[in-house]
C-alpha positions in Angstrom: -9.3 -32.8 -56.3 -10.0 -31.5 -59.6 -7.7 -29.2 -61.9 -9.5 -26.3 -61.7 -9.2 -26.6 -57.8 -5.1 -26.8 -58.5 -5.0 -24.1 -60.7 -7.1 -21.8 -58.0 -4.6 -22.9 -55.2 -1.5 -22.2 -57.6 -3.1 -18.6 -58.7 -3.7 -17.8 -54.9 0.0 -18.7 -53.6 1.3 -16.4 -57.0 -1.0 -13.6 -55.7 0.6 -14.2 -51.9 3.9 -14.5 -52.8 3.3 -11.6 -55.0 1.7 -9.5 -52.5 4.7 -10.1 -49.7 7.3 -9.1 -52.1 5.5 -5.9 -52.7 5.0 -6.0 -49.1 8.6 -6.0 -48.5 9.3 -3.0 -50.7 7.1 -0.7 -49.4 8.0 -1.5 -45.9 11.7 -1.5 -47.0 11.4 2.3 -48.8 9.2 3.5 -45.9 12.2 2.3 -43.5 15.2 4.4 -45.6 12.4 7.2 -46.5 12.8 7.7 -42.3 16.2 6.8 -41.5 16.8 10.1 -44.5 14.8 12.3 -43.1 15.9 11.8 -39.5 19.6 11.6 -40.8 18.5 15.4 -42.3 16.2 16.6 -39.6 19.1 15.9 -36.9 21.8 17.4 -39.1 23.9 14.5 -38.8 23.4 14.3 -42.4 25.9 17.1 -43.1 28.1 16.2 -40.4 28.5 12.3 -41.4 29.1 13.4 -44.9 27.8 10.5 -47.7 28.7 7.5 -45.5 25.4 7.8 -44.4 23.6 8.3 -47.4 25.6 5.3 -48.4 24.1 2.9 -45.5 21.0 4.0 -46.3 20.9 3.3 -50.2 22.5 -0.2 -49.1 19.9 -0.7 -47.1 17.5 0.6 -49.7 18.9 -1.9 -52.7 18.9 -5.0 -50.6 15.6 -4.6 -49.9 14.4 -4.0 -53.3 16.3 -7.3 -54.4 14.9 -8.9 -51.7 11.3 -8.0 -53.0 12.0 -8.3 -56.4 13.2 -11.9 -56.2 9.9 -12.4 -54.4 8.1 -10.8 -57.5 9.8 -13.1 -60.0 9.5 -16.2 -57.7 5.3 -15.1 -58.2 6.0 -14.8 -62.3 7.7 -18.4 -62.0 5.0 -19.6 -60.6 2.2 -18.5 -62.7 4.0 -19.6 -65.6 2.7 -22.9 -64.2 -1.0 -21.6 -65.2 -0.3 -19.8 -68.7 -2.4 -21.3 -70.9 -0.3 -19.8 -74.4 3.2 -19.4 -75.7 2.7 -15.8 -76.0 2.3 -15.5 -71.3 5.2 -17.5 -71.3 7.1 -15.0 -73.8 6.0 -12.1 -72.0 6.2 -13.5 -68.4 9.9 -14.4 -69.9 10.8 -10.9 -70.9 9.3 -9.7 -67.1 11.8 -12.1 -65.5 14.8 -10.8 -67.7 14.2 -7.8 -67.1 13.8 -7.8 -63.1 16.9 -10.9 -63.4 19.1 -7.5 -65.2 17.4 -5.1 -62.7 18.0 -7.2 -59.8 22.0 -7.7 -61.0 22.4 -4.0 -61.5 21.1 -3.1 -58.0 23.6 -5.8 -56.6 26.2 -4.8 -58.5 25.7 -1.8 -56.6 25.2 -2.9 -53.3 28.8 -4.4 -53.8 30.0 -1.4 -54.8 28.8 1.2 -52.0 29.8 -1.6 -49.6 33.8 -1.5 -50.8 33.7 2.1 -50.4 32.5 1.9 -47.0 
């Protein structure tokens, strides 16, 4: 086996592992998009006051960390293919950013579930 046939296998698990974290958040928002509007179309929305709102944006944020940490587990392993110091940079600055992203979102999760 040849590099070029390692490097095609390592670009084709980064584009699965990729493709299942976005996967996860669109599945994830779709999943809160309905549990709001049946929480509103039943009027339980106004009669459960924000606890409801609350489960749902927990539910929301978990599942965006869950896909993000996906996503950045897809940037960690392309770095394995980047040819240049300037990928790495950038694919470096990606991770921070969805690492700080992905902190807020928890710190937030932690949060909304004290209060409930």
């Amino acid at each position: 086996m040849d590099w070029q046939n390692i490097h095609s296998i390592i670009v084709f698990i980064q584009h699965c592992v990729s493709t299942i974290g976005v996967l996860i958040i669109i599945t994830g928002v779709l999943f809160c998009l309905c549990q709001y509007l049946y929480y509103v179309f039943s009027g339980r929305l106004a009669s459960a006051g924000g606890a409801s709102i609350n489960a749902i944006r927990l539910n929301l944020g978990r599942v965006l960390i869950l896909g993000l940490e996906f996503i950045v587990a897809a940037d960690l392993i392309g770095s394995t293919t980047t040819p240049d110091y300037y990928a790495v940079g950038l694919l470096a600055i990606i991770v921070i950013v969805r690492t700080v992203l992905t902190f807020s979102i928890n710190k937030e999760i932690l949060s909304l579930s004290k209060e409930s």
